[in-house]
C-alpha positions in Angstrom: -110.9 -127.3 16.1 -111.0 -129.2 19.6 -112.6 -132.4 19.6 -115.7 -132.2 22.3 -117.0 -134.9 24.3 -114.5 -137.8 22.6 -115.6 -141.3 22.3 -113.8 -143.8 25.3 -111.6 -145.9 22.8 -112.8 -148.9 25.2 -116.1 -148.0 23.8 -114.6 -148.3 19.6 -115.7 -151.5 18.4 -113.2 -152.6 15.9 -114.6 -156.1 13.7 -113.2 -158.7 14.2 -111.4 -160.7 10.7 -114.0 -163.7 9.8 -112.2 -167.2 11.0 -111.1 -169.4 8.4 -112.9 -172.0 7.4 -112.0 -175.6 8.1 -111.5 -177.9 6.0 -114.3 -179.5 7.5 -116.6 -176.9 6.8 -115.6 -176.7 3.4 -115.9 -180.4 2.8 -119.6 -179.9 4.3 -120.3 -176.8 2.2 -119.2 -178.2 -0.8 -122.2 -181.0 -1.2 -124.6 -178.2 0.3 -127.9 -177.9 -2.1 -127.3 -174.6 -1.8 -125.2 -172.8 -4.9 -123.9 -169.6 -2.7 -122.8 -171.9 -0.5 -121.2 -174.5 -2.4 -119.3 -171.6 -4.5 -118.1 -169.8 -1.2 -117.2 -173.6 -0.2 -114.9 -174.2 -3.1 -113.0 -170.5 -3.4 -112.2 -170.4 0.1 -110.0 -173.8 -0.1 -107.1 -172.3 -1.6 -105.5 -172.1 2.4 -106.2 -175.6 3.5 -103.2 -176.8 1.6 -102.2 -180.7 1.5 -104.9 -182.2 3.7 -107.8 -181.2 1.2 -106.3 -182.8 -1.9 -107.2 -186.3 -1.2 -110.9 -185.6 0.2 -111.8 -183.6 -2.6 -110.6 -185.7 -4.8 -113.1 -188.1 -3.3 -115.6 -185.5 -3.9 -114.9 -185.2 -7.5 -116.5 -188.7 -7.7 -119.9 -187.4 -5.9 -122.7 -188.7 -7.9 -124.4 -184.7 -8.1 -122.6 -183.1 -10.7 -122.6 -180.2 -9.1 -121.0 -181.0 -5.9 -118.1 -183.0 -7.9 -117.5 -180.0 -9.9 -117.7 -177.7 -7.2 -114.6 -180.0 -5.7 -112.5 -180.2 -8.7 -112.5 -176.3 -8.1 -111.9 -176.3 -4.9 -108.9 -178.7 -5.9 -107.8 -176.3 -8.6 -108.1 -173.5 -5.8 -105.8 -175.7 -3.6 -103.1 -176.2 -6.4 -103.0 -172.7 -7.7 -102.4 -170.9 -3.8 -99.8 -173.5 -3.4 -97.8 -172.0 -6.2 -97.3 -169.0 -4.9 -94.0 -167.5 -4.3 -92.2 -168.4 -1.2 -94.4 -171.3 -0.9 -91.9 -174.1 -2.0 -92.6 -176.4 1.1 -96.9 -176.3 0.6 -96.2 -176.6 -3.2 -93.9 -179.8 -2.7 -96.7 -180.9 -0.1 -99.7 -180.6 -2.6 -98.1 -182.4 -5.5 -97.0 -185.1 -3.7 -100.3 -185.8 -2.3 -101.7 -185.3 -6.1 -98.9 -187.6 -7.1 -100.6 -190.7 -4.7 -103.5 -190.7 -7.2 -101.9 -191.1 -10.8 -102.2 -195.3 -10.4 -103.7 -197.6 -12.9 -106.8 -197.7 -10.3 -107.4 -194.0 -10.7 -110.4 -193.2 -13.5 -108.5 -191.9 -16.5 -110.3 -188.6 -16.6 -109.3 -188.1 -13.0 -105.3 -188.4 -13.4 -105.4 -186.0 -16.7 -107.2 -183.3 -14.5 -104.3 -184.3 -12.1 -101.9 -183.9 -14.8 -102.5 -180.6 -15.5 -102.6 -179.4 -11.5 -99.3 -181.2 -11.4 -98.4 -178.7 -14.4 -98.9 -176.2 -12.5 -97.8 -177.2 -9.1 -95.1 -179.9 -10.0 -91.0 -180.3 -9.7 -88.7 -182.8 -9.7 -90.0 -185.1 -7.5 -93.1 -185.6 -10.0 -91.3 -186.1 -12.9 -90.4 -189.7 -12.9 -94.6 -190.6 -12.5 -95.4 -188.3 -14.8 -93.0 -189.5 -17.1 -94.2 -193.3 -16.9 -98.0 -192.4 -18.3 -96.2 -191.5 -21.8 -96.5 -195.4 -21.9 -100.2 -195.2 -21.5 -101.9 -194.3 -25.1 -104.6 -192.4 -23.3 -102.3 -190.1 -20.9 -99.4 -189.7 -23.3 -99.8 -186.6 -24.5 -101.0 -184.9 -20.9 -98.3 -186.0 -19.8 -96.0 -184.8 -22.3 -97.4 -181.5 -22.2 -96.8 -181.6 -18.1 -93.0 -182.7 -18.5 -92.9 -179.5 -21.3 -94.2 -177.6 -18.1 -92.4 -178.5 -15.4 -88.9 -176.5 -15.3 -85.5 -178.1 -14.5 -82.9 -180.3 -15.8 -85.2 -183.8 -14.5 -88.2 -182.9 -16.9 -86.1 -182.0 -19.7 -84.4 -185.6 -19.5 -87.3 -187.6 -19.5 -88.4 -185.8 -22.4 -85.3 -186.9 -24.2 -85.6 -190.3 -22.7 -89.1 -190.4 -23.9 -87.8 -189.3 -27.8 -85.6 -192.4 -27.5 -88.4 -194.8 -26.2 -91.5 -193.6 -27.6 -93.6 -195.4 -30.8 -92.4 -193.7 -33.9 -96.4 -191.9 -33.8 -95.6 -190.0 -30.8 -91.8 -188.8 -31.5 -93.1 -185.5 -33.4 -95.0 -184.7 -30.1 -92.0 -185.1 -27.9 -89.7 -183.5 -30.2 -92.2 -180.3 -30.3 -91.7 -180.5 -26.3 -88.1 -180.5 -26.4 -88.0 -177.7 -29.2 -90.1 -175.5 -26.7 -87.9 -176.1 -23.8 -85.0 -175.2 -26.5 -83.4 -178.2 -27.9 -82.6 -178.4 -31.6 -84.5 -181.9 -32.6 -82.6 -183.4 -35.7 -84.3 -185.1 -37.9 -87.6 -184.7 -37.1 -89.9 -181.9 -38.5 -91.8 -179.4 -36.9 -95.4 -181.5 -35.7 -97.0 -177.8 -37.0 -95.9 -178.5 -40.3 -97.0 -182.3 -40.7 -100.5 -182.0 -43.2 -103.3 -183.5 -40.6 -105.6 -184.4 -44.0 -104.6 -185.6 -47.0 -104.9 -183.0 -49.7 -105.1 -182.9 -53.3 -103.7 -179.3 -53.9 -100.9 -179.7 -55.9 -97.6 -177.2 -55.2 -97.2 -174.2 -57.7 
């Protein structure tokens, strides 16, 4: 059937794709008092990439607990569209702007969330400061548990170095590392096997 009296396509209004936000709108958004807002803040800042990490990890220190959480997931947004395939350069870009912020002057709390986004995120080029917090007694084990993450030859030897230079309380931990990335640990048991209480059931 013939189309009658068709519509000029100069007259079709075809919508227009919503701009992105900036990252200064998102940094705005995110300390709004508003919840909608903050929420839409914090998922949209997976795009902005590098530049975000270190002003929300400013934010993550905000003294309204919302607003710092709503940062920590914009963070988390930033890390996790970084890993995306074919993103190699963004990914290297994030984690090295994470890796700035694992110093002795960085809250504790703050480098294990970092930790685990370098898990994630993280190659080669963060394994040697990720590797030097298995020295700290309070960041050992997140960082062991990023190394076990990371893939490649340079995670795997720091986690043998680490077997080698580690206090004899810590070595089951590392060797359960190595056993996941499969190495056969000699020696050692299984850290799954080690009784965490003392018990006074007797074998039959």
């Amino acid at each position: 059937m013939p189309v009658t009296n068709p519509i000029p396509i100069a007259a079709i209004q075809i919508p227009q794709a919503a701009a992105a936000p900036s990252l200064e709108d998102v940094l705005r958004d995110i300390q709004s008092d508003d919840d909608d807002v903050r929420t839409n803040a914090w998922l949209s800042a997976g795009n902005l990439g590098a530049s975000a990490v270190e002003p929300l990890i400013v934010l993550t220190s905000h003294p309204a607990p919302e607003v710092a959480r709503a940062a920590k997931r914009g963070l988390w947004q930033v890390v996790r569209q970084s890993g995306r395939p074919e993103a190699d350069a963004e990914r290297e870009a994030v984690s090295a702007a994470l890796i700035g912020f694992l110093s002795d002057d960085v809250p504790v709390a703050l480098r294990r969330d970092i930790l685990w986004m370098l898990s994630e995120s993280g190659g080669d080029a963060c394994v040697e400061p990720v590797a030097a917090l298995i020295a700290n007694p309070d960041l050992r084990e997140d960082a062991r548990m990023t190394l076990e993450r990371i893939p490649g030859d340079a995670s795997l030897a720091a986690l043998q170095a680490a077997l080698e230079s580690v206090p004899d309380d810590f070595k089951l931990n590392i060797a359960q590392s190595l056993r996941q990335r499969g190495v056969t640990v000699e020696g050692l048991p299984c850290a799954k096997l080690v009784p965490t209480k003392s018990t006074e059931v007797k074998p039959l």
